[in-house]
N, C-alpha and C positions, 0 to 999 in steps of 0.2 A: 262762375263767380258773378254777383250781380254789379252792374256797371257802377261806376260812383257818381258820373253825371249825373243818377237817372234822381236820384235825392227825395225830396217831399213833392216836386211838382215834375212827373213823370216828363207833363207836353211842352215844358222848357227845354229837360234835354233832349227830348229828341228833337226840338227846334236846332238847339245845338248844333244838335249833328247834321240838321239839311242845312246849316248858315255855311256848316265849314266846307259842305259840298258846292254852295254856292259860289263861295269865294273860288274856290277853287274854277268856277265856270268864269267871273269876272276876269278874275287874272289871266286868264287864258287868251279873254277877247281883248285885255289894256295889253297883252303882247304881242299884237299884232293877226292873230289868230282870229277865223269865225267861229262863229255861236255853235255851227254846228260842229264843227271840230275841239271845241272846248266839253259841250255836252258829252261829246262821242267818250274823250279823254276822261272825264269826271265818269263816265257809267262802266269805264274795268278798271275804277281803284274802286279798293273798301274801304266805308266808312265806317267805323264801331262793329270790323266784324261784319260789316252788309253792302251788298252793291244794291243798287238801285237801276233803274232801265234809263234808257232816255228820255221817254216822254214823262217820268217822272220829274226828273232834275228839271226839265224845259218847266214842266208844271211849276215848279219851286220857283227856279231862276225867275219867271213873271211876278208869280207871290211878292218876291224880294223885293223887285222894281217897283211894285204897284204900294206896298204898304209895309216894305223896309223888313224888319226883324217879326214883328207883329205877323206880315202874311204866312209866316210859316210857325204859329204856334197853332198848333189845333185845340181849339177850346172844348171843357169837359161839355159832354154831354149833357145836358138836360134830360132827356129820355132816357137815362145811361141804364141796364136793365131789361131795358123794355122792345119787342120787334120794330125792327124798321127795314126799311126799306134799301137798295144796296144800288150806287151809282153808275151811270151807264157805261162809263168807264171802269170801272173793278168788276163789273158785270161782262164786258167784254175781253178781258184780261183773263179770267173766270176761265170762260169758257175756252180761249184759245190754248192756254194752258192745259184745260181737260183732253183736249182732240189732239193736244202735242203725245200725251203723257196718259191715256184712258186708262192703263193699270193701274193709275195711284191711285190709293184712297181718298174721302173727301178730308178729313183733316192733315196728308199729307198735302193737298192740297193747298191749304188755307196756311198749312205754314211756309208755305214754298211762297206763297204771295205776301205773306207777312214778312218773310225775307227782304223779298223786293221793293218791299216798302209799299206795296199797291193796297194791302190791307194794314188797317192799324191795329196792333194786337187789341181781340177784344170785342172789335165792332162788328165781326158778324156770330152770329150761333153757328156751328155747324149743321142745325134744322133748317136755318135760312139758304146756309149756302149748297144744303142738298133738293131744295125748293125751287131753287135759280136753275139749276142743274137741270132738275124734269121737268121745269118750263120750256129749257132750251131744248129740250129731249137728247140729255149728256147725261142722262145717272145711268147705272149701271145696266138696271135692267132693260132700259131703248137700246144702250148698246151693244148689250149682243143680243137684243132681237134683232137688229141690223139697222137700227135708226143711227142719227146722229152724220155728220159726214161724210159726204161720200167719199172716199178714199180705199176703197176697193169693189171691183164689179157688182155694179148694183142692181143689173137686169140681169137675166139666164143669158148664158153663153156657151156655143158651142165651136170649136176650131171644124176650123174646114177640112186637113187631112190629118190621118192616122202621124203619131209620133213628131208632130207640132208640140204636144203638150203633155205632159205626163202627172201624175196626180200621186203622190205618195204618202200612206199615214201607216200609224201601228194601231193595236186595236188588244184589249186582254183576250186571252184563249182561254181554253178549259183546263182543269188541272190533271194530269197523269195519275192517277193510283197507283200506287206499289209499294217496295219498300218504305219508300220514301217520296212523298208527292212531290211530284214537277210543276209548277208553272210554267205555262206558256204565254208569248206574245206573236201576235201576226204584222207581219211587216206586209205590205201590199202596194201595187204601183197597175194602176190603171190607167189607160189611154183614153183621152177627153173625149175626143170625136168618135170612135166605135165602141166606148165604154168596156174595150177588152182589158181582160184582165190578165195584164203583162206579164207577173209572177207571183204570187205571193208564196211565204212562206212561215212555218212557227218557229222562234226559238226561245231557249231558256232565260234568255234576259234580251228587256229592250233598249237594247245597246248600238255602239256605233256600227260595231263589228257585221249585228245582222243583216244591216239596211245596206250596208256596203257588197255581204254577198248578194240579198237581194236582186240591188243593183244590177252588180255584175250579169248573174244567169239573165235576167233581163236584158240585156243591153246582147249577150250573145247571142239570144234567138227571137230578138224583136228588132232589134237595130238601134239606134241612136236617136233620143228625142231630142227635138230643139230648145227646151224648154223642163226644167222639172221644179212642181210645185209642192210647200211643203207648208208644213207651221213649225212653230220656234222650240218643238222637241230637240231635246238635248244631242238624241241619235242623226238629226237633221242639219245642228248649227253648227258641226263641227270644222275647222278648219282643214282636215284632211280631205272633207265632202268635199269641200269646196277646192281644191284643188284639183281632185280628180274628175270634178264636172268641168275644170277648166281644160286639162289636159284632151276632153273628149267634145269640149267644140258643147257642152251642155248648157245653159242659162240656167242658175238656181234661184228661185223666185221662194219667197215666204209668205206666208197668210198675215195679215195682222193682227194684233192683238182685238179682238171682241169680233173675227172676221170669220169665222170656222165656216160658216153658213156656204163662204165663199167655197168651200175643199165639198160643197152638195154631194155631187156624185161617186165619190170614193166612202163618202158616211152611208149612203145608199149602198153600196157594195158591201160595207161591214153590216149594217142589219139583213139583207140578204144572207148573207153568213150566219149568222146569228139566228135566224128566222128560219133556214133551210138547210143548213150543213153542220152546225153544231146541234140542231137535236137527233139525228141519223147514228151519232154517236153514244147516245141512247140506250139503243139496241142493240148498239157493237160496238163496245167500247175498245177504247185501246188504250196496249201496255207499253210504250214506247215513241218518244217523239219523232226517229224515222217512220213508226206505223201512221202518226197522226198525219205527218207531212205526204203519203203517197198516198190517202184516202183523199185530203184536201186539194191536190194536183187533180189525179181522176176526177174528184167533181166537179174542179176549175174548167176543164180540159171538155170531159164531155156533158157537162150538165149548163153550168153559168154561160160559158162564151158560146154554145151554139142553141144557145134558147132564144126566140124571138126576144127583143126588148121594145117595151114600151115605146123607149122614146125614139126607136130607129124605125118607125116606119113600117114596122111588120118584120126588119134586116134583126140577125143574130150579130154579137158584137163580133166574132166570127169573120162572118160574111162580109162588113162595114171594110173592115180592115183589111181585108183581101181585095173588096174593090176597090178600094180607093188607096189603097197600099203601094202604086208603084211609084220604084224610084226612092225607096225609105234609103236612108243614109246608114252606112253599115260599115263595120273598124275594116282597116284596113291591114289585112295581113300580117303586116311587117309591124305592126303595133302589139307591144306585150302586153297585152288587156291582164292578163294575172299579175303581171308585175307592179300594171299600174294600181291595181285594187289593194295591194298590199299594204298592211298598219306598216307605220313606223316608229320603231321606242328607241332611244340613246341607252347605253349602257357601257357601264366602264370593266372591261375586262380585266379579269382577278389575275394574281401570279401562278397559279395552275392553267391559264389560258383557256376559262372557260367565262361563260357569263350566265346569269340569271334571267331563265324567262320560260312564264306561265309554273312555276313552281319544279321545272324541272334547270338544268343543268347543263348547256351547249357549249360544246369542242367547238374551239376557232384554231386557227396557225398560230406558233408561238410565238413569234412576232411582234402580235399586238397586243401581250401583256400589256398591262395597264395603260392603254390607249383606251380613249373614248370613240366606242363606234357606234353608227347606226344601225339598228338590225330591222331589213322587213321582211316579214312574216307573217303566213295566213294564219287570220286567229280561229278557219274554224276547221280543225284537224292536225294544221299546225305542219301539212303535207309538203309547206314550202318557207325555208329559214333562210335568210340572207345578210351576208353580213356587208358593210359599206363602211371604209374612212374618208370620212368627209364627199366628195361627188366620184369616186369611185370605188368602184364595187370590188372585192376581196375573193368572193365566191360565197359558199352555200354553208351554214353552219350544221354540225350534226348533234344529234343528243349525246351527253356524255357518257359512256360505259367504262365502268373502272377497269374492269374485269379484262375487258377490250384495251385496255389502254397500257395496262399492266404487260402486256404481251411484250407490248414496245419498247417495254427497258430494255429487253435482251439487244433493243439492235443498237447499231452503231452512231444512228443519228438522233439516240433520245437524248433528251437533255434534263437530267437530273433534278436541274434546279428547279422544275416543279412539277 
């Protein structure tokens, strides 16, 4: 709905609306209050629908003093129409707003500062304001060539020892022939310093579930990074990662947005792949995603990690890792490494005392009819079901067999009613 202030003379009402923000800064200082605490107060209320920043109002509040009502009408343009030029303060607002926010677009931009009141709707073109942008080197394409703030490592970096720092992305695979074509995706986790190639693996979707088994077989036969890098994929930003890098003593770190450049050496591991072990498959193809996975292990194993690399000095990633590997940090026995890697899904169990999950059917105790339980569960084979009320554990849930179950009426302790 168009506002009723705004009438025949637009730059009255919106005078309007900075007088009443003003007032509201006076009164603040006639009650005993500083300017700055009155400004502070006046920039998180809305006015018409809009907050404005501090150095805005401060801007106004002066206007007010210096030339009454008057300093806050902005007069129609003369050039209205035509290119101009854009003030060193909206040009700096501009840009901090870009480096806060580099995903936005340029006119989500422009309205986000029309918001604020730092632009007046109208007074720039979006030509102009993506002009200012590649002046400052903030349009899209500086940043992610890697221009623009520095805000993530801007020289080449390497850590000093093995499993300091781990490096993980997915990448598309090739697709399976058969009945019915399979996509694949590759999950991979490489160590910075010897550039080994921790584990990688393919699965059918790139999902949380993969990167977490991933994980796991990494972590059992490499040991525990200090450190694991990633970017803002879906399979990455999960809440359950993030718990279980806590549980494991791990730091999760993220790329930033226009930062990829920074994740170098794991994009060099995928064209690597891409360049040398997906056209071998060529020749000899394969019918099954366990076939694709133990070709990709083999060439992991003996071809990638004990080939010299470039950048170790004549050392195979291999070699790097073995020499400089002691003392790696490693779970400790009495820690359930399976249990901790486990999804967890809520589900409210039916009055047959079974519950819903991966499209099958799981036998719990009769008990927790219609109680809401936790259940965790490996999602890749499904080899391990557990069930939990609230922070304790119940025991193991099974799949449900009618057939098996029907046995049970005969005994003494079934219970009829479901």
């Amino acid at each position: 709905m168009q506002n009723p202030m705004m009438g025949e003379n637009p730059q009255e009402a919106r005078a309007l609306v900075r007088f009443a923000a003003v007032q509201a800064v006076l009164q603040g200082v006639q009650a005993g209050g500083s300017l700055v605490q009155a400004l502070r107060s006046a920039s998180e209320q809305s006015w018409e629908g809009r907050r404005y920043s501090f150095s805005t109002l401060e801007d106004w509040y002066y206007r007010y003093r210096d030339r009454k009502f008057a300093g806050l009408v902005t007069p129609r343009r003369s050039d209205r129409g035509e290119s101009r030029a854009m003030d060193p303060q909206a040009v700096a607002e501009l840009c901090q707003l870009r480096r806060e926010h580099p995903q936005l677009t340029v006119p989500a931009l422009v309205a986000e500062l029309v918001r604020r009141g730092v632009f007046e709707p109208g007074a720039y073109s979006v030509s102009t304001v993506h002009r200012r942008l590649a002046e400052e080197g903030l349009d899209r394409k500086s940043l992610k060539a890697g221009a623009g703030p520095a805000t993530g490592p801007t020289k080449a970096f390497e850590v000093a020892l093995p499993n300091l720092l781990w490096m993980a992305d997915c990448m598309h695979g090739p697709t399976i022939a058969g009945e019915k074509a399979q996509r694949t995706f590759l999950f991979c986790l490489i160590d910075d310093c010897s550039r080994l190639l921790v584990h990688g693996q393919f699965y059918p979707q790139e999902r949380l579930e993969g990167f977490l088994d991933t994980l796991k077989q990494a972590v059992q036969n490499r040991g525990v990074p200090d450190k694991l890098y990633t970017d803002h994929g879906s399979a990455f930003t999960s809440l359950h990662l993030g718990i279980v890098c806590a549980n494991l003593g791990i730091r999760l770190l993220h790329a930033k947005p226009y930062h990829a450049w920074s994740k170098g050496k794991i994009e060099r591991l995928f064209f690597t792949v891409q360049s040398q072990f997906l056209p071998t498959l060529a020749f000899e193809p394969v019918g099954t995603l366990e076939e694709l996975n133990r070709r990709f292990w083999r060439w992991a194993e003996m071809d990638y990690n004990h080939r010299e690399h470039s950048a170790l000095a004549g050392e195979s990633p291999a070699q790097r890792f073995a020499r400089l590997g002691e003392g790696l940090r490693v779970i400790d026995g009495e820690v359930d490494l399976e249990g901790l890697f486990l999804m967890r899904i809520k589900r409210r169990v039916r009055k047959d005392a079974t519950f819903a999950l991966a499209g099958s059917l799981w036998d719990v105790p009769p008990h927790l009819r219609g109680q809401m339980v936790t259940v965790h569960f490996d999602p890749i084979g499904f080899g391990r079901v557990e069930v939990w009320l609230g922070e304790r554990p119940i025991g193991p849930a099974r799949r449900c067999d009618k057939i098996r179950n029907a046995q049970f009426a005969k005994s003494s302790d079934y219970d009829p009613s479901f």
